[in-house]
Structure formats: C-alpha cells, structure tokens
N, C-alpha and C positions, 0 to 999 in steps of 0.2 A: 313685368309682374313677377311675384317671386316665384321661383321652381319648388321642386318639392323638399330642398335641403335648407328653403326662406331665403334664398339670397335673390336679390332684384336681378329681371332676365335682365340683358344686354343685347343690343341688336350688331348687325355686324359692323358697324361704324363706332361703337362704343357708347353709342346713346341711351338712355333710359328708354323702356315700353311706352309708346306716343298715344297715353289714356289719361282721361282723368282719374282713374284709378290709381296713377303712378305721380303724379301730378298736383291735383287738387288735394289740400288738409283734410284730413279724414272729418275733424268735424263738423266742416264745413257741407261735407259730401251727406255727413247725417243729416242736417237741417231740409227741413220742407220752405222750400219759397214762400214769401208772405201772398196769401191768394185772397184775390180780390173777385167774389163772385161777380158773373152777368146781371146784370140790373134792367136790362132793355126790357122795355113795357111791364116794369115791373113800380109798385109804391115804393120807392126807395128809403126805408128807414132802418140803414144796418151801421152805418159810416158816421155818426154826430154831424153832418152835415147841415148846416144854415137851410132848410127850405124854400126861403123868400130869394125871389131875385132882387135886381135891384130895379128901383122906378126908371121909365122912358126918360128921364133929363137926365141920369147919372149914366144912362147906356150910351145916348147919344153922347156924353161929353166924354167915358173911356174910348169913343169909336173913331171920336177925331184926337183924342192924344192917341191914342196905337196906330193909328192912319201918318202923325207926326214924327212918331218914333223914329231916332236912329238907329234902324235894325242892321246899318251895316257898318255900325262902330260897336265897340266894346262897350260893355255898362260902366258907370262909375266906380273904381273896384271898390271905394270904402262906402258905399251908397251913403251920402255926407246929409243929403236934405231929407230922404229916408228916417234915416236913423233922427233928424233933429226932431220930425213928426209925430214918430212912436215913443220917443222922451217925453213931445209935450204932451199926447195923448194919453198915454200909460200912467203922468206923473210921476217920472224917472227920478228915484232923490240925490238931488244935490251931490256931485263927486264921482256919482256911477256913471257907467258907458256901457255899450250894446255889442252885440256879433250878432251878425246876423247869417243865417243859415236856410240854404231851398225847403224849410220844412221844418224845425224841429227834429225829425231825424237822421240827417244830416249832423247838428249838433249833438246829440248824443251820439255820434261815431266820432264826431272829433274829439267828443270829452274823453272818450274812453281810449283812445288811440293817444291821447298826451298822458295818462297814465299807467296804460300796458306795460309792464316789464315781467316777466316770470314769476308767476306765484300769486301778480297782484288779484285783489278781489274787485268785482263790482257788486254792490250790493242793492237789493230793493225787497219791497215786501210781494208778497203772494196771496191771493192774485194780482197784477196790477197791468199795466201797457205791456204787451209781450215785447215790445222793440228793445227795452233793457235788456233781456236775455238773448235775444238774438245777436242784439251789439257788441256784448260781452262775448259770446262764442266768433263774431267775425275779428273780432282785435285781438284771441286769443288771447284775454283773460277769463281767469275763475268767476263763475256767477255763484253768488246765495244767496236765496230767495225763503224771504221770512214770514211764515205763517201768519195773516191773520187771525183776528179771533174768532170766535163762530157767527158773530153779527157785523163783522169784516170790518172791527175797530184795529187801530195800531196795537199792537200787545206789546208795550213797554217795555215790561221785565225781559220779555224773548229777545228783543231786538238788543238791547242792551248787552245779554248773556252773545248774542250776534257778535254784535259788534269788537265785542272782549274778545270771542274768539280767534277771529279773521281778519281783525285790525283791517277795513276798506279801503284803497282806493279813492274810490267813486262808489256816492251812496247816491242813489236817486227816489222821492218822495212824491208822486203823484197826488197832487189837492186843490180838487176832489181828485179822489181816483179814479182809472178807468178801468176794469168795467164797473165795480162798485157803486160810483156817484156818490158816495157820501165825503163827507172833508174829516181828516182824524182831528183827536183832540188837539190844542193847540201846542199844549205843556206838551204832550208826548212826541209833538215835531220838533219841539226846542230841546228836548232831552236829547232827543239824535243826534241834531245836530251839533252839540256841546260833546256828547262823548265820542262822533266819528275822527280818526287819526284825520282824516281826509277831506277831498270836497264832497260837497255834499250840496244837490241840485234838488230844487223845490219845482217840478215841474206845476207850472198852472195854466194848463192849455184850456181848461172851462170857467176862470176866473171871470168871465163876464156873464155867467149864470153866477156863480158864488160868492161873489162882490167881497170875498177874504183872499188876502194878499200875505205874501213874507217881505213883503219890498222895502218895507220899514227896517225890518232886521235887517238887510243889508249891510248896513255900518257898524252892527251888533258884533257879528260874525264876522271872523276874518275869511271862513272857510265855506259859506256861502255863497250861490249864484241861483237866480231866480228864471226857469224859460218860459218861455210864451210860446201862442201863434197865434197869426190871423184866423187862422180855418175854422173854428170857432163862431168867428164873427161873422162870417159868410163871403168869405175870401180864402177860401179851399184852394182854390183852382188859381190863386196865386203862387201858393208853396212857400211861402215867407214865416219861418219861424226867428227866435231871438235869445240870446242870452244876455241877462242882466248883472252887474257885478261890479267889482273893482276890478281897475284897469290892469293891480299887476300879472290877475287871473286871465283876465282875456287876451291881452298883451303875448301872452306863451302862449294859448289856444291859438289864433290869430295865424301863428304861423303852421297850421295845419289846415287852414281853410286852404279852399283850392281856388284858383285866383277866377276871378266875374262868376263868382260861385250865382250870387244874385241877379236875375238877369232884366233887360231893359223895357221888357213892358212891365214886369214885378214892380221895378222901384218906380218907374213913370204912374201907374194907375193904383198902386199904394198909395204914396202919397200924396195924389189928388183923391183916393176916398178917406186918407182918413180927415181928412180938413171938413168932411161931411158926417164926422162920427155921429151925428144925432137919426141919422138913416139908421145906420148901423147897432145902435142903442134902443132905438124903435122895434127893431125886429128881435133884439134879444129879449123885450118886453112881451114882446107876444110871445115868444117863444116858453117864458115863464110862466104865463098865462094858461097856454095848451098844458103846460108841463103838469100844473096844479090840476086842470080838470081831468087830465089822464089817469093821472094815480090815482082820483079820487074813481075812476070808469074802475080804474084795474083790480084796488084794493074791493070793490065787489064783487067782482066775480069767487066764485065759489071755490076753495081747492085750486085758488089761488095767490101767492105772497108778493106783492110787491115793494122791494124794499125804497126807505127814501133815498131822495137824490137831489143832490146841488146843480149837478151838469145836466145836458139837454137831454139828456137820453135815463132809463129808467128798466132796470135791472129785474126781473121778475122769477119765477119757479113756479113750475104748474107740475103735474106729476109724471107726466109724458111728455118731456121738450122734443126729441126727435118728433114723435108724430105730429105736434104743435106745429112746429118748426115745416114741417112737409106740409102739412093744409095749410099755413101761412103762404107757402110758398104757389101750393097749388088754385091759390084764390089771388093769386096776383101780389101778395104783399112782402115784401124780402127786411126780415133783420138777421141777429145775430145769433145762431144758436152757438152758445156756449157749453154745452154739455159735454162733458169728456176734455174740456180743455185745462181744468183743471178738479182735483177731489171737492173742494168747496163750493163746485158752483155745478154739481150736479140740477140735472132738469132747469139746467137757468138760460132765459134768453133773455138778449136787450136790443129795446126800442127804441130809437131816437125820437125824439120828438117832432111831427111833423108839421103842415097847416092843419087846419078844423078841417078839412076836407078828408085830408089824407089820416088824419087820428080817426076820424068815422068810421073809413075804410075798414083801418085796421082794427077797431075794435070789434067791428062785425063780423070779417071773416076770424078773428082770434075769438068768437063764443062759436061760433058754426065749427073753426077747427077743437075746438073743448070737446063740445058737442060730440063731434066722430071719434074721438081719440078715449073717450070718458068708458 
C-alpha cells in the first residue's frame, strides 16, 4: 500500500502488499456485484422469467436425454446441430451465422473485449440493461450512456451529437428495451446504426413478446449483429444466448469465446425443445394475454402510471416505490424496485408478467401496499 510520500510499500522480499487493494483495478474494486435477491417462498416477478413450466411429455423426454448425456465427454465445441435449429427456428437469413454464448452476457463481454483498446468507447442509451456498463468498466473501456427522452423514446438529435462526439466502439440498442419495454422508432435505430464508426448490436432478448426484428437489415449493414436468448422463451435455466451476423464479424469474435463455452445438457435439451417451438409459442401467447389484462388492472389504479410495453414485464411509477416496493415485499410478492437506479426512473418499479394466479396475487397486495404507503 502506498506510504505517506505515495510510493507502493514493499515487503521484505520485494513484493508488492498481498491486497486487493494493491492488486485488483481500482474500478473494478468501485463496482457493486450484480445481486440477485432471495426469491424463496416469495411470487417471483422481478427477473422477465417464463412462468410456465414445461408439460409432463417434455419433462419426461429432457429426463431421459440428460439421463443419456455424455457428461464425461466434452460438449461439441462448435454446438453444429444447435446452432442449425436456432437458424431454422429464428429464420436466420440466408448467408448469416451464429456464436453462441452461456447467456447473452457472456457475449457482450466478448464484444467488448475484441474492441477495448485505450480510449475506445462503448456506447448505449440510458436507461437501458445495466450489463453494458458494467462490461464496458470490466474490459476497461469508456462507457457513454445516452439520455432518453422524458417518455424513454430514442432521442435522435442526442445520440447523433453522441455519436459525433465519441466516435464508438461498440454501440449496443436494446429493442425493446430493458427496463423500459417499449421498442424506439425504427428510423431512429437505422439513423444509429448508419452514423456509428463501429459495430453496432441490436440486442433483442424480448423479441418474442415483440414479434419486430433487425434481422432483415443484416445484409443492409455491414456493421450490424443482431443477439438473442432463450430466457425469454422459458429456457432461463439453460443460459444459451446468440449472436447473429456475418461471418467476417463473428469469425474474429470466435476467437475470444472460451473453448465448450456451451455445455452438454444446453445443446442436448435446446435442441430437442426447440423442435417443439409451438409449446414454447403457446406460452408466449398467454403470456401477452396476462400482459394486456395487467396494464389494463395497472393503468387503474389511482396515482398510478404504467407505462406501455412490448416485453413480458411492465414498467410502472407510483409516488412511493420504496415503501411499495417494501409492502410488496412484506406480503410475499418480490419485483424490481428501481428507484435510485437511475434520475429517469424515479419511484419506478417493474413487474414481470406472471400466470393469472400469480398477477392476482400481486395485484392485490400492490393496492393493500398503495393503501399503507398513500
């Protein structure tokens, strides 16, 4: 550690002080862990998580392929029959190819680790998926985070003036966004993408609530890639996210993947569900169903704003989210209080969408927590 004239102590073998103090990246040491609150016997709607399991034939058929698993071989490294599934699933166009990554977040650490060099920028807008900015501070690159507008549309002129400035990197475009749930205009995502020096990632992890794609633009853009996931669709607890693109993009990414990154019951019981997408389709149906009757529950209550949304989950502002947030919590129902997470989203929390059971739940104890807080 440094003495009082700043110089790093020395121990008597000539080593550095054995701290993380001495040790780990200062900014790294600034950052708070991503925290995943306790959920146990709790209504769990803080995570956009699928609520539907899957039916008794799909459980028994993943029990005996995980029962058949070669769990004491390696996975496939280039997961071949995988990836041919989410092609024909996704309607991959003609010429593009996939990476696939434990997650979506994973992928954005490789994105951003094959463009790090000193000075480089990551850019997105504000509010949107905290994991851009946290990715950008572990690969030590510069983040800038671009103001929405006050009803959390794209602000063109801003991003633009951004973009002029800071020449990006890596721009990354949540649509829909998260926490937001609304998708930006569409001109205002092609303007971005036309003016970034850089690439420039259309993440669409809720694209199956928002049935709007950039997948088309693909062959538009040179400097396009399109991500996905499963988690979404009710394959959380897989961890299999995707990057969509041309080959000469991925091809360089590729060698920063870390090898059977993907592992062997992932690709085994991926691709035996998604050959059953219409389970999976089904439950995104109701899931838009609950969606529609909640905002319609939410948008009544009093000294209440719920704003729209594309994706499963549904963005609101009451005048007290702490104490909302706390009688939410103290009547059993856990989501997301966002307040203080960012200026824009004062007294804002978000609900995932859950079954009819569990929407009752919590719309009940969310007028009782009104109620005490009012």
């Amino acid at each position: 550690m440094p003495n009082r004239h700043g110089t790093v102590y020395m121990d008597s073998i000539g080593k550095m002080d054995k701290t993380p103090d001495s040790v780990i990246r200062e900014e790294v040491r600034a950052l708070s862990a991503y925290h995943v609150p306790d959920s146990r016997g709790m209504v769990k709607l803080d995570a956009m998580e699928n609520p539907y399991g899957l039916p008794a034939e799909l459980r028994a058929q993943i029990g005996e392929l995980a029962a058949a698993a070669g769990l004491n071989r390696y996975p496939d490294p280039v997961a071949g029959l995988l990836k041919s599934r989410l092609a024909a699933t996704m309607n991959v166009p003609e010429g593009m190819e996939l990476l696939l990554g434990n997650g979506s977040d994973e992928l954005i650490q490789i994105l951003a680790l094959a463009v790090s060099r000193p000075g480089a920028v990551l850019m997105s807008v504000e509010p949107s998926f905290v994991m851009f900015k946290m990715v950008a501070t572990f690969t030590g690159m510069r983040y800038i985070g671009v103001p929405l507008t006050a009803s959390f549309d794209l602000d063109a002129q801003r991003m633009r003036a951004a973009i002029e400035a800071h020449q990006p990197a890596l721009t990354f475009i949540a649509y829909p966004n998260n926490p937001t749930g609304n998708l930006f205009d569409v001109q205002a995502v092609h303007a971005v993408i036309e003016a970034c020096p850089g690439l420039v990632v259309v993440d669409e992890a809720y694209h199956v609530f928002a049935q709007k794609s950039f997948l088309s633009e693909l062959g538009r853009y040179p400097n396009l890639l399109v991500m996905r996931t499963l988690s979404k669709l009710g394959l959380a607890g897989l961890r299999l996210g995707m990057l969509i693109g041309r080959s000469n993009w991925l091809r360089e990414l590729d060698k920063l993947r870390l090898p059977y990154n993907v592992n062997v019951l992932t690709q085994t019981l991926a691709a035996h569900l998604l050959a059953r997408e219409d389970v999976l389709r089904a439950q995104a149906r109701a899931i838009l169903d609950e969606r529609a009757r909640l905002t319609a529950a939410l948008s009544a209550l009093p000294a209440l704003i719920a704003y729209p949304s594309e994706a499963n989950f549904i963005l609101f502002r009451v005048p007290d989210a702490n104490a909302v947030f706390a009688g939410l919590h103290t009547r059993g129902v856990l989501i997301k209080n966002l307040n203080g997470s960012h200026p824009s989203l004062a007294d804002c929390l978000r609900v995932t969408v859950g079954t009819p059971e569990e929407n009752a739940r919590f719309l009940s104890a969310l007028r009782e927590s009104l109620r005490q807080a009012a």
